[in-house]
C-alpha positions in Angstrom: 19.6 -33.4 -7.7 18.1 -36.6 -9.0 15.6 -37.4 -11.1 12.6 -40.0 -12.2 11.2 -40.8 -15.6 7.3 -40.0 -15.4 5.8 -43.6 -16.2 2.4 -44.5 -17.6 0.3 -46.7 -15.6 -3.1 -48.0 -16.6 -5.2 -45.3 -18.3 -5.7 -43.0 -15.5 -2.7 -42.5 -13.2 1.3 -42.5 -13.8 3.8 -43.8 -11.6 7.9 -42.8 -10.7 10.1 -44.9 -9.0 11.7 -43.4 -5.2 15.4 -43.7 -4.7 16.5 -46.8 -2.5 18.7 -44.6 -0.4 15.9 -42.6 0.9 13.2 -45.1 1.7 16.0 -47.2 3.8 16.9 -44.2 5.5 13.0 -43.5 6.0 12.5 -47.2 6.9 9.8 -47.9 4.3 9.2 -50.7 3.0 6.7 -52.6 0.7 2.8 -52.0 1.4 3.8 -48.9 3.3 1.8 -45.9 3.0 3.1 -42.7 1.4 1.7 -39.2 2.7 1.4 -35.7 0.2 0.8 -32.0 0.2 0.6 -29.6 -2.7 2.2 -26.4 -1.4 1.1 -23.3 -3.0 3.7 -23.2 -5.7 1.7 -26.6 -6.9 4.7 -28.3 -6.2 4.4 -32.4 -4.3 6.0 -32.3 -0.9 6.1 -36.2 0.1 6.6 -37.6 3.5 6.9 -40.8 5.3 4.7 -39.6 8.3 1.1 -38.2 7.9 1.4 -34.4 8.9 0.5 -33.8 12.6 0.5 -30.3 14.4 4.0 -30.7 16.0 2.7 -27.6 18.8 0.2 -29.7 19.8 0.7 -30.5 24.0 3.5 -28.3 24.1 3.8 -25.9 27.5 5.2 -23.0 28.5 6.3 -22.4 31.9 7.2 -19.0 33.3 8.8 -17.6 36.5 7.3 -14.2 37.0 9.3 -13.1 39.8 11.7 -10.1 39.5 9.9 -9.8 36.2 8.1 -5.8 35.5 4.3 -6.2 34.4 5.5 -5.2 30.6 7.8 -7.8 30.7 5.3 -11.0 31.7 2.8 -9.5 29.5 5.4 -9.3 26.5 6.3 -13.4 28.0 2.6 -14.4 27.9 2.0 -12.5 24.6 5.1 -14.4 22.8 3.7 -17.5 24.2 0.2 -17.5 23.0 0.9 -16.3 19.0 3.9 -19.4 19.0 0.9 -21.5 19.7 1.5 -23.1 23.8 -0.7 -25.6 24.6 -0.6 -24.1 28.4 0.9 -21.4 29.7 2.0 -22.1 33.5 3.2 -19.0 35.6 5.3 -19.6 38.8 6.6 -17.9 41.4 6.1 -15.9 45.3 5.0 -12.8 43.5 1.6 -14.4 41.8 -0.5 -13.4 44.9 1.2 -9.9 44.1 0.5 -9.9 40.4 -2.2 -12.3 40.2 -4.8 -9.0 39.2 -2.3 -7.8 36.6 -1.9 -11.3 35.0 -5.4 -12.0 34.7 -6.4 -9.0 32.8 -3.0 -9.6 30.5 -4.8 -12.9 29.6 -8.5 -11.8 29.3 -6.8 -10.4 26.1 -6.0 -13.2 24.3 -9.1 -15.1 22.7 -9.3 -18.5 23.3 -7.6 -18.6 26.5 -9.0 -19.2 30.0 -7.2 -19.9 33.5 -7.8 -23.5 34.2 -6.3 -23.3 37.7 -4.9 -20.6 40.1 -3.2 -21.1 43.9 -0.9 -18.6 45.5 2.1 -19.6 43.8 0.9 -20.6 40.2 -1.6 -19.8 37.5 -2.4 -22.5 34.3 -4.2 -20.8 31.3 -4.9 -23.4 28.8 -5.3 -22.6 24.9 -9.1 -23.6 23.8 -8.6 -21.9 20.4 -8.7 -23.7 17.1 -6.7 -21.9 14.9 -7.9 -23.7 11.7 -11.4 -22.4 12.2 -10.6 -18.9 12.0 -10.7 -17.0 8.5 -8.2 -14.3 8.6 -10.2 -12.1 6.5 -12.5 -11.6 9.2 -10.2 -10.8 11.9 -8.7 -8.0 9.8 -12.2 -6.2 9.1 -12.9 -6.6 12.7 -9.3 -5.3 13.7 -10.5 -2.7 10.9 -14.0 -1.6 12.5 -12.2 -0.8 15.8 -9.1 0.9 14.7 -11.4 3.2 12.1 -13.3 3.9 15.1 -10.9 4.6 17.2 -9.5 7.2 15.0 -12.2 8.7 14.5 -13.7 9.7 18.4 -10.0 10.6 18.6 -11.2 14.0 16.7 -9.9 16.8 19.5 -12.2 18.1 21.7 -14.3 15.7 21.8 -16.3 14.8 25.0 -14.8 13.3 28.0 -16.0 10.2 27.6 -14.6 9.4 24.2 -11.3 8.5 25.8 -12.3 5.8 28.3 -14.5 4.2 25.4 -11.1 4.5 23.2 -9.0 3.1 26.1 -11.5 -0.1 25.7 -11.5 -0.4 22.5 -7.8 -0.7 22.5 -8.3 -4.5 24.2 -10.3 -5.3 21.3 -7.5 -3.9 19.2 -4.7 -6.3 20.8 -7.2 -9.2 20.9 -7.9 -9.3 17.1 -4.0 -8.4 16.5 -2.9 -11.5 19.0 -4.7 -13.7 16.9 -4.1 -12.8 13.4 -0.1 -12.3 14.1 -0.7 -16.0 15.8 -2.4 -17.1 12.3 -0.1 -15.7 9.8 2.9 -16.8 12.0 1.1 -20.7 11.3 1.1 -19.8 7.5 4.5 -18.6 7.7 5.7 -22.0 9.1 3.4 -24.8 7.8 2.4 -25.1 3.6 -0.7 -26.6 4.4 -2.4 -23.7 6.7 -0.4 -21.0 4.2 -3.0 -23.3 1.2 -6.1 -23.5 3.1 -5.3 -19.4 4.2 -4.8 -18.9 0.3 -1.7 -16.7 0.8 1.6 -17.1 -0.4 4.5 -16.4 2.2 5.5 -13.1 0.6 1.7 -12.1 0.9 1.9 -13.7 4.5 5.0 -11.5 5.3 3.1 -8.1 3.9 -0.4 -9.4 5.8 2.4 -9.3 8.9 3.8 -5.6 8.0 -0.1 -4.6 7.9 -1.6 -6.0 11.3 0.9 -4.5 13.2 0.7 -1.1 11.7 -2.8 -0.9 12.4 -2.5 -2.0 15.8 0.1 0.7 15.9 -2.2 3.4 14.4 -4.7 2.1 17.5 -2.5 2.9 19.9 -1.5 6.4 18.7 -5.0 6.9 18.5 -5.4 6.2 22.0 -2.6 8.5 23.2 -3.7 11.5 20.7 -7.4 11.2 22.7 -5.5 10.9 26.2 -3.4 14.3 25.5 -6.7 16.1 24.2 -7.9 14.8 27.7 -5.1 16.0 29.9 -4.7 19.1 27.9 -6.3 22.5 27.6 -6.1 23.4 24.0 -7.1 26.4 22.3 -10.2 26.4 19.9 -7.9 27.8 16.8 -5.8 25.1 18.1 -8.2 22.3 18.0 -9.4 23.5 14.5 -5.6 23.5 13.3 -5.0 20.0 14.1 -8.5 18.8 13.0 -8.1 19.6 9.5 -4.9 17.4 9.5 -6.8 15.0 11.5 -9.5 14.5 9.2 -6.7 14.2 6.0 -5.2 11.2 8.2 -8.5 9.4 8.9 -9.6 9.7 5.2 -5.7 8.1 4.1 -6.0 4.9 6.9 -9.8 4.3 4.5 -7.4 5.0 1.6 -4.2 2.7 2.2 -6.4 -0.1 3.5 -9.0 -0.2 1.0 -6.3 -0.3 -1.4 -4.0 -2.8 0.0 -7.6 -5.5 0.0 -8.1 -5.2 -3.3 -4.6 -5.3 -4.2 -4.7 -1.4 -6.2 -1.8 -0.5 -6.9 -2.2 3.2 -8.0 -4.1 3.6 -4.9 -1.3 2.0 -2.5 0.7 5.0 -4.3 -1.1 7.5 -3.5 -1.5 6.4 0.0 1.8 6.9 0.4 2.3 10.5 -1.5 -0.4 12.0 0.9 1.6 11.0 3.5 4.3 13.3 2.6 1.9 15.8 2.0 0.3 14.9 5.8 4.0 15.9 7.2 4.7 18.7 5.3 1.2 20.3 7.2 2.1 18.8 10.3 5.8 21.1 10.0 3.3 24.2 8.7 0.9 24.0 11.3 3.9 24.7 14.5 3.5 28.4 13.6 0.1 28.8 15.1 0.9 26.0 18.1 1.7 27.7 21.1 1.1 25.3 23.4 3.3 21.8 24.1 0.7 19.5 23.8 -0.5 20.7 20.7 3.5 20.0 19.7 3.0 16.7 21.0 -0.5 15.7 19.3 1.4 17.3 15.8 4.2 14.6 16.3 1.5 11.8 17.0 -0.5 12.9 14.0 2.8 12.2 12.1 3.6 8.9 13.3 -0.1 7.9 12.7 0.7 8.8 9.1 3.6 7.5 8.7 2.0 4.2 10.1 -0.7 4.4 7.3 2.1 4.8 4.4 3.5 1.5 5.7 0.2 -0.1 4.8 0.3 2.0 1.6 3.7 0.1 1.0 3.0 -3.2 1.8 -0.3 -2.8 -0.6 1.9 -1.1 -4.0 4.5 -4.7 -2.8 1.5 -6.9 -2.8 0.6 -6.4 -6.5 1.9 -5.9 -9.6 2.0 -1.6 -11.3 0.1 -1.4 -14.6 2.1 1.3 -15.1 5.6 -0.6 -15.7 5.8 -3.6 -18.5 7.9 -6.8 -17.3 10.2 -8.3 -20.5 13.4 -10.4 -20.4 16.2 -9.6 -22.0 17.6 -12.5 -24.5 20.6 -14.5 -23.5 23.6 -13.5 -25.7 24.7 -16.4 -27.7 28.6 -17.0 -28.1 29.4 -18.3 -31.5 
């Protein structure tokens, strides 16, 4: 490592001298200009070239044939959060799969097909990602996945389930985006400044958006079973009451992971243990397979929510526990 003597100049600014080495190798020379960033550890990051988005007019093409549905989607998906310009799907089976792909992209925000024949489709990327506050994504992704757990209260009307099964678009729309965001903070100091999130906080933000989306889903598959199934009413009353424990620690373990509480985030995940300990009581009145299989969703749910308790008790420090250091031994 080398270093520079901070020097005074004139009675505002202060001046240090670059190595040689590195501005030959950077072919800079006199009356050049000199680009930099303060990261978010306030440290100078300095640069010969002015930053520019390095993503920008980069393509991704895609041969969709002998591919499943899950696996295009999974391509497209992968494709969209690392930020492709356009996305540009080839092959026989389009006219096949052309249905399918379209609804895979009316998903993703921001994106719109541009051109479609028999053989190909182009979506192109309108979205500005710099525009986008991720606060806001996460309360919408928060509106929908509250309210998707709770219309997934069993027997509830009919209805309730096709108005879930929408709702879980919305859920992988705003979860596309914010994974898409954070994965820019992750990479680039600049968006992680304006974002105001430090990478570890980035990497828990991460941990958080996808267990929500997760919770969405279960949701969606607890109302689908109390569709399909044919439950009893002391059935439906046994699972409710750990329903309503579940929907009451999602408000919990989110709340708390915003505002950064730690004894909260704690708690969040203690009730979780209590939330399977009811789940293993309630299988002596269950006499009926889905109501096993609506138990075992109710637990991954929870267990879903005490990641989010996690990542909030990682995200701050416990006023509980008092940092010190311990003085170096000196050798006389």
């Amino acid at each position: 490592m080398e270093y520079r003597k901070l020097i005074k100049f004139g009675n505002s600014s202060h001046v240090i001298s670059l190595p040689k080495t590195w501005l030959d190798k950077q072919g800079i020379k006199k009356g050049d200009i000199i680009y930099f960033e303060e990261n978010e550890k306030g440290d100078i990051i300095i640069s010969s070239n002015e930053y520019k988005d390095t993503d920008e007019g980069k393509n991704l093409k895609i041969d969709i044939d002998g591919l499943t549905n899950k696996e295009i989607q999974l391509e497209i998906v992968s494709g969209y959060i690392k930020e492709f310009r356009k996305i540009i799907l080839t092959g026989k089976e389009i006219k096949t799969k052309a249905t399918e792909i379209r609804k895979i992209l009316h998903e993703l925000i921001g994106i719109e097909i541009i051109e479609q024949t028999k053989s190909k489709i182009i979506a192109k990327d309108f979205l500005n990602i710099c525009e986008i506050r991720l606060e806001d994504l996460r309360k919408r992704l928060n509106s929908v996945v509250t309210n998707m757990i709770k219309d997934s209260k069993l027997g509830g009307e009919d209805s309730n389930y096709k108005d879930i099964k929408n709702r879980d678009h919305d859920a992988n729309k705003f979860t596309y985006v914010l994974l898409r965001v954070i994965r820019r903070g992750l990479e680039k100091p600049n968006i992680r400044k304006s974002i105001g999130l430090t990478k570890l906080e980035l990497a828990h933000e991460q941990h958080t958006v996808l267990a929500m989306e997760r919770i969405a889903d279960i949701a969606k598959w607890i109302s689908r079973t109390d569709h399909e199934a044919d439950l009893t009413d002391k059935e439906i009353e046994e699972l409710n009451k750990i329903h309503a424990i579940v929907l009451d620690n999602y408000r919990l373990a989110l709340n708390s992971y915003i505002k950064k509480d730690y004894t909260k985030s704690c708690n969040a995940v203690s009730i979780n243990k209590e939330i399977q300990a009811s789940c293993d009581k309630a299988k002596i009145n269950l006499k009926s397979s889905e109501a096993f299989k609506i138990t075992h969703l109710l637990r991954e749910m929870s267990n879903n929510i005490a990641i989010i308790g996690e990542a909030g008790f990682m995200n701050t420090e416990s006023n509980i526990g008092k940092i010190f250091y311990e003085e170096k031994e000196h050798n006389l």
